[in-house]
C-alpha positions in Angstrom: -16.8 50.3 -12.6 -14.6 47.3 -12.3 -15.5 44.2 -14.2 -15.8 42.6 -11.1 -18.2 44.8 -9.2 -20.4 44.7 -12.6 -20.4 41.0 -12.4 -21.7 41.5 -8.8 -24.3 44.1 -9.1 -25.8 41.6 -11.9 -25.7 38.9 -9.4 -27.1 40.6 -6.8 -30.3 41.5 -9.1 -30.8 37.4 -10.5 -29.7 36.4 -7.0 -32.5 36.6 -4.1 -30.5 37.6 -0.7 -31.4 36.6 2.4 -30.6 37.9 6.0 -29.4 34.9 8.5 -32.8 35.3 10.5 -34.4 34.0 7.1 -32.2 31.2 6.1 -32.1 29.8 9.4 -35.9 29.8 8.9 -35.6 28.4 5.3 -33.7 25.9 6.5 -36.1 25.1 9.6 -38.7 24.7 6.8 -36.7 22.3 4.6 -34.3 24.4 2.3 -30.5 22.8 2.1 -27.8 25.3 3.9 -25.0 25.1 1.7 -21.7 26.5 3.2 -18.9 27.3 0.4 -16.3 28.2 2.2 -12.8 26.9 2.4 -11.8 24.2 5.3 -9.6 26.1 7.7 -12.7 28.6 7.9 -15.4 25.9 8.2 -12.8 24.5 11.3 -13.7 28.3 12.9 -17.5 27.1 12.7 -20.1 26.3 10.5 -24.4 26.6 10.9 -25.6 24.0 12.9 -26.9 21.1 9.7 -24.8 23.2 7.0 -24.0 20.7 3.7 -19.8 21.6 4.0 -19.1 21.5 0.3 -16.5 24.5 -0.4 -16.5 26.1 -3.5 -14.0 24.4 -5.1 -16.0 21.2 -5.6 -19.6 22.6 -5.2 -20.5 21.6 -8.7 -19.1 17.9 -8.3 -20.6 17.2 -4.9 -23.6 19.5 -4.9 -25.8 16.6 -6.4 -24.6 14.2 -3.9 -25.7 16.3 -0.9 -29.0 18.1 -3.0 -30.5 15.9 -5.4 -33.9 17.0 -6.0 -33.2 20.3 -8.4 -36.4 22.2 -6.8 -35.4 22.1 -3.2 -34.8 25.4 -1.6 -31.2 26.0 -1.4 -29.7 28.8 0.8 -25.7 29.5 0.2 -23.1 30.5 2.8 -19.8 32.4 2.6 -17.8 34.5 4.9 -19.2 37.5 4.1 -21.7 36.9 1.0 -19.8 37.6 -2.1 -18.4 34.2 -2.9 -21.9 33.0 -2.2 -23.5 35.0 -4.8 -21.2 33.4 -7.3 -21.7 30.0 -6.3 -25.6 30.6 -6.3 -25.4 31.5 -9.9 -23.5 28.5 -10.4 -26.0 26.7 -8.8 -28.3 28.0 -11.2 -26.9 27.4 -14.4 -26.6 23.3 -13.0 -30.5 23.6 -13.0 -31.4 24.1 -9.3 -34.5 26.7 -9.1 -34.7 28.1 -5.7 -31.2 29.4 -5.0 -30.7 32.4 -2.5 -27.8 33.7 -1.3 -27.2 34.8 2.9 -26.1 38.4 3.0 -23.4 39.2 5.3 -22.5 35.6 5.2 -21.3 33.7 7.8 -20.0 36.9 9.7 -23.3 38.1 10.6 -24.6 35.0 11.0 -22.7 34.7 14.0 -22.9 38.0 15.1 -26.2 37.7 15.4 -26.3 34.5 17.1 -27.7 32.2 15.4 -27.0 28.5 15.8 -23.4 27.2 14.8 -20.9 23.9 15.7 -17.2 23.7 15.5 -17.3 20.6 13.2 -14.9 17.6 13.7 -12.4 17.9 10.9 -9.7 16.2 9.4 -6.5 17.7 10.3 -4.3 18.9 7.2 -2.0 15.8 7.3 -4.8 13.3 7.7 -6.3 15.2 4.6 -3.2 14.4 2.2 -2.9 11.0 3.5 -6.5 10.0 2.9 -7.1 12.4 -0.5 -8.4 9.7 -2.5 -10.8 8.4 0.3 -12.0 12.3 0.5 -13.2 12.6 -3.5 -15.3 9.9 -3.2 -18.6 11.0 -2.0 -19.8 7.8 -0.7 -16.6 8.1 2.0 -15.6 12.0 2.2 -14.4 13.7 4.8 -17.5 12.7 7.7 -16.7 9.4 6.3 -13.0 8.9 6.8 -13.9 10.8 10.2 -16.3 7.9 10.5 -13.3 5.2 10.4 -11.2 7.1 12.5 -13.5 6.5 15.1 -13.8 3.2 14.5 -12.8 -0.3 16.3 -12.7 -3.8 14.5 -11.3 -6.5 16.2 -9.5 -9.2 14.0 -9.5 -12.9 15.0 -5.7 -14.3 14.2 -3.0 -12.2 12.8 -2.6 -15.2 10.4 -3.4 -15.3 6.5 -6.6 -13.7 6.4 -5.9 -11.0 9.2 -2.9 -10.1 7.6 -4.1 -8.5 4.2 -7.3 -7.4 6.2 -5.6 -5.3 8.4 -3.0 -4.1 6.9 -5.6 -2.4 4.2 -7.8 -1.2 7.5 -4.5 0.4 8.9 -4.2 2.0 5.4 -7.8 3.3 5.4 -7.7 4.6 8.5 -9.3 3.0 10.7 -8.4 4.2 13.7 -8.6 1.3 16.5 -7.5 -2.5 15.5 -7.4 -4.9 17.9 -5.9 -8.5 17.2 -6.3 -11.9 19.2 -3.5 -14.1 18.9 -1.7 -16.7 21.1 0.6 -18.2 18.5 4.5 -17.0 17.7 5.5 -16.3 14.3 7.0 -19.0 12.5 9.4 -19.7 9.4 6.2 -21.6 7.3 4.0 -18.5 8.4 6.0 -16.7 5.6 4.5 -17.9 2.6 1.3 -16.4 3.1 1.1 -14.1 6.3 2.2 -10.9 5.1 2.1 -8.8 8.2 5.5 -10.6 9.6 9.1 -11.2 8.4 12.2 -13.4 8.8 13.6 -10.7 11.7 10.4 -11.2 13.4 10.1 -15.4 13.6 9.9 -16.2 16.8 7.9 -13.4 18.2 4.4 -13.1 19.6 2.5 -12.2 16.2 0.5 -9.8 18.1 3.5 -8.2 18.6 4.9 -8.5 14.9 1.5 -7.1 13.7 1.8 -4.2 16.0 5.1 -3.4 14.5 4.1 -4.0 10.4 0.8 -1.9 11.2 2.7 0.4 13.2 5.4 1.4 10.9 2.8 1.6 8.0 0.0 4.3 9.9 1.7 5.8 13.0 -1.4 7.4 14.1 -3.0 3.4 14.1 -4.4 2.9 17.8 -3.4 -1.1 18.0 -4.7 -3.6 21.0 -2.9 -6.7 21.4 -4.6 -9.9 22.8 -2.1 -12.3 23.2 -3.9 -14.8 24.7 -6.6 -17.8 23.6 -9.9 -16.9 22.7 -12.3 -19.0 25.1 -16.4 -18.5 26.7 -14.5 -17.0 29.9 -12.7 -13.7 28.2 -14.9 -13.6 24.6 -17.4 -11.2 25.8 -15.1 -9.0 27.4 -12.6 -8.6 24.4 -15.5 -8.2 21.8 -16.8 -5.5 23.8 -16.6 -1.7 22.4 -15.7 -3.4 18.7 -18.0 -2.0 16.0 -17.0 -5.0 13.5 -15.2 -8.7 14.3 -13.7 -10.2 11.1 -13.1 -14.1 11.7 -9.5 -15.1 10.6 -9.1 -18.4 12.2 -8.4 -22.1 10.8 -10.2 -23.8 14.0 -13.7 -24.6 13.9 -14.1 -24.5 17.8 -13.1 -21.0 17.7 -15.2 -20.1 15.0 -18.1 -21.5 16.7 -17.5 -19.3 19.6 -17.0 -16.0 17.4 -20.3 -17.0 16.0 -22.0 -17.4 18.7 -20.6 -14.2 20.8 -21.9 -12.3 17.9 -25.1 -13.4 17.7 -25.4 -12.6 21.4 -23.3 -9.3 21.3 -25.2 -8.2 17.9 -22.4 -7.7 16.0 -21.3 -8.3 12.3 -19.3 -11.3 12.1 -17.0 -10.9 8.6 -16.2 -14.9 8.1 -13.8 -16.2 5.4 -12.1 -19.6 4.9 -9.5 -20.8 2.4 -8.6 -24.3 1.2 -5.8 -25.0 -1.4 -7.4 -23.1 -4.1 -11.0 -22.7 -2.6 -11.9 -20.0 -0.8 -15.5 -18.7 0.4 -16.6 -15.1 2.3 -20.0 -14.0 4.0 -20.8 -11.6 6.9 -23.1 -13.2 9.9 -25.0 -10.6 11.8 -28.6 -11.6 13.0 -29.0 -7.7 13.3 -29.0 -6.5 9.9 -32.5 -7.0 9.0 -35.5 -10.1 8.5 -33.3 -11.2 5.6 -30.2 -11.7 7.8 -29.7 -15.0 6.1 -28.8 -16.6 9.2 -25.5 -17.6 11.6 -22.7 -20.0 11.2 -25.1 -22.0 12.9 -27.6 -22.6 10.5 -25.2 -23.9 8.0 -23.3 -25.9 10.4 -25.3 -26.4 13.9 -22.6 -28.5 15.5 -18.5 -29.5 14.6 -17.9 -31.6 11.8 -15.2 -34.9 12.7 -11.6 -33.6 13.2 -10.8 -35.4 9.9 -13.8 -33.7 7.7 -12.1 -30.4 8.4 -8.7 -30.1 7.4 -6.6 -27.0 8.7 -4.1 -25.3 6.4 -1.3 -26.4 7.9 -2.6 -30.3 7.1 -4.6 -30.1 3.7 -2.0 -26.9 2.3 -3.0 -23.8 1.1 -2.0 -21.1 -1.7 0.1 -18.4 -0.3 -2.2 -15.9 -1.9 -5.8 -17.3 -1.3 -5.7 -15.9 2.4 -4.7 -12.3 0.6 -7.3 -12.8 -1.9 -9.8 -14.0 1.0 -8.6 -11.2 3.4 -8.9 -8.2 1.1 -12.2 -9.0 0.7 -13.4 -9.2 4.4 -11.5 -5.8 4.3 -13.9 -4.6 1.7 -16.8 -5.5 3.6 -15.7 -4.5 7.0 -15.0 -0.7 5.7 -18.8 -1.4 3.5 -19.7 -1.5 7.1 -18.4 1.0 8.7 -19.2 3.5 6.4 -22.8 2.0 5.5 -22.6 1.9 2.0 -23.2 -0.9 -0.4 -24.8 -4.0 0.5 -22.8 -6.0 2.7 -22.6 -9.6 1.9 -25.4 -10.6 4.8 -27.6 -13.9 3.5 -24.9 -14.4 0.7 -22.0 -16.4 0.3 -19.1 -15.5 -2.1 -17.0 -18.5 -3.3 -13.9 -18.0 -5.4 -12.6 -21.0 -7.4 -8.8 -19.4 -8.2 -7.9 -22.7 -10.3 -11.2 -21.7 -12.3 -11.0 -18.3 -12.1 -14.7 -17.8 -10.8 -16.7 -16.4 -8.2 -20.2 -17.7 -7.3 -22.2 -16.2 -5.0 -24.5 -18.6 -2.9 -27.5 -17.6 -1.0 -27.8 -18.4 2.5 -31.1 -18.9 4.6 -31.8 -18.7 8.3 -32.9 -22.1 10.0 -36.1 -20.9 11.7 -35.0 -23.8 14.5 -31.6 -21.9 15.0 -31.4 -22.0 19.1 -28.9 -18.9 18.5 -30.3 -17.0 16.1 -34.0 -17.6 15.6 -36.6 -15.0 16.3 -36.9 -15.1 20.1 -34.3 -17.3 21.2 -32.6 -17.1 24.4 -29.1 -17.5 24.3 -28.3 -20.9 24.9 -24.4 -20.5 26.5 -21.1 -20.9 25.1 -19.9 -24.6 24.0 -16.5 -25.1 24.6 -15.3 -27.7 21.9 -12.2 -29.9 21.5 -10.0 -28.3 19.1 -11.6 -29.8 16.1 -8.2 -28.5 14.3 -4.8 -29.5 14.7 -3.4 -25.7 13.8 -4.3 -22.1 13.7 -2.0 -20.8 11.7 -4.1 -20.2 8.8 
């Protein structure tokens, strides 16, 4: 007998098999249906609420998907051998209910029993987003998760430069960007997404082509127009996230207050010289929401108490700084991980070298975002700012 069909036949006697009729009712019951095959079989079809692990990570993700060591666990291959090793593997991790399907995934379908053709990544989008794939807080549903995403950006200006040019990198798959403004020579010095070839262009236009030539596959929606009450509610709509990149209070006011209505997370940052400070809004979240842009601010401060870029300066890499960040919280987000920075404040002191995190608290009189409130309309203010081009 061959070393490998001893190895088996001991398996097969420490190993409890099951037939598909019994794991399907083990895993009706509450057992964990583990399927260790590779990818391009798990594209052919996998049990219906299978953990997809393959057996090449099982050990190093197994925890992750099964983290209670006494749960019933019931493994899947193709036809029931590689499943018997990975059971013993199981085993020797500490895991003390593990039973292997006989006939594997074969007969499971050959008898009939439930099964999905899972959305995959494709082999290319696999290579490109590897890294994303280890981690188990993203994986493969989770990079699948930002495909299918859309986050609308607000300026493609200092802060919506670095922020979408890292969500074009992750993968998000739909970015939208509003914009009116052309790109200019002094845009340079801080608004990564456009170059000396492209001055003069719509920056909708320059974005499309930076993001473009960066992920091909990048679904990108240009709104080259001003943000006002008439056409807010219809650009927001279908977005999952809006990240705030303007350097005009009036405008910020109406993203604010759109959001509130439209229930959707508002990622805010704002820059000065060598300031800079980062929340998200969203009312939705929970009872500790911490509030809107309203309850700090309830109404436009004097033009001259708020200072765009373009009059009080700015560091060319506080927006990049600023904008990675909303990044970081817009993918936090999508992917629902982490604790998004809702009823908090991040401020980042660059001269210093410090961040300080601030906590923020609903005003129960909030005509926007209190419990209850009916929306109150859109206020459209004077351009409280002299520039946008943050």
């Amino acid at each position: 007998m061959k070393a490998k069909d001893r190895r088996l036949a001991e398996l097969r006697r420490s190993i409890p098999e099951v037939s598909p009729e019994e794991a399907l009712a083990m895993q009706k019951a509450g057992a964990a249906l583990v399927d260790v095959r590779d990818t391009d079989e798990i594209a052919q079809g996998s049990p219906t609420g299978a953990h997809r692990l393959g057996r090449s990570y099982l050990e190093l993700r197994v925890e992750e998907a099964v983290p209670d060591m006494d749960q019933p666990i019931v493994v899947m291959c193709a036809g029931g051998v590689r499943s018997l090793f990975a059971a013993d593997a199981l085993k020797n991790m500490g895991y003390t209910k593990v039973h292997s399907i006989a006939g594997g995934f074969s007969r499971w379908k050959n008898e009939g029993r439930p099964f999905e053709v899972p959305k995959m990544l494709d082999a290319e989008a696999r290579e490109r987003y590897a890294r994303h794939i280890l981690m188990p807080d993203v994986g493969e549903a989770g990079q699948l998760k930002l495909l299918n995403s859309k986050v609308l950006l607000i300026g493609a200006g200092g802060l919506g430069s670095p922020s979408s040019y890292y969500l074009a990198a992750a993968g998000v798959g739909t970015i939208g960007m509003v914009d009116h403004d052309v790109v200019d020579q002094s845009n340079l010095q801080r608004q990564i997404l456009h170059r000396e070839d492209t001055v003069g262009l719509p920056k909708v236009e320059s974005a499309r082509r930076a993001l473009l030539a960066l992920n091909s596959k990048l679904n990108f929606v240009a709104h080259e127009t001003h943000l006002d009450s008439s056409n807010v509610e219809e650009i927001f709509s279908g977005y999952d996230v809006i990240v705030d990149g303007t350097d005009n209070l009036a405008t910020r006011y109406l993203i604010n207050d759109a959001c509130v209505k439209m229930g959707l997370p508002n990622v805010h940052a704002a820059v000065y010289r060598f300031e800079g400070q980062l929340t998200v809004f969203w009312p939705e979240y929970g009872p500790q929401h911490g509030g809107c842009y309203r309850c700090m601010f309830p109404n436009p401060p004097p033009p001259e108490m708020a200072p765009s870029c373009a009059e009080a300066g700015v560091l060319g890499v506080m927006p990049g700084t600023l904008g990675l960040l909303q990044a970081v919280e817009v993918l936090k987000i999508l992917l629902d991980i982490g604790e998004p920075l809702v009823g908090r404040m991040l401020h980042y002191d660059a001269l210093g070298a410090r961040f300080t995190e601030l906590k923020i608290r609903t005003n129960p009189n909030c005509p926007y975002c209190r419990e209850g409130a009916e929306f109150p309309g859109y206020e459209d203010y004077a351009q409280v700012c002299a520039s946008t081009k943050s």
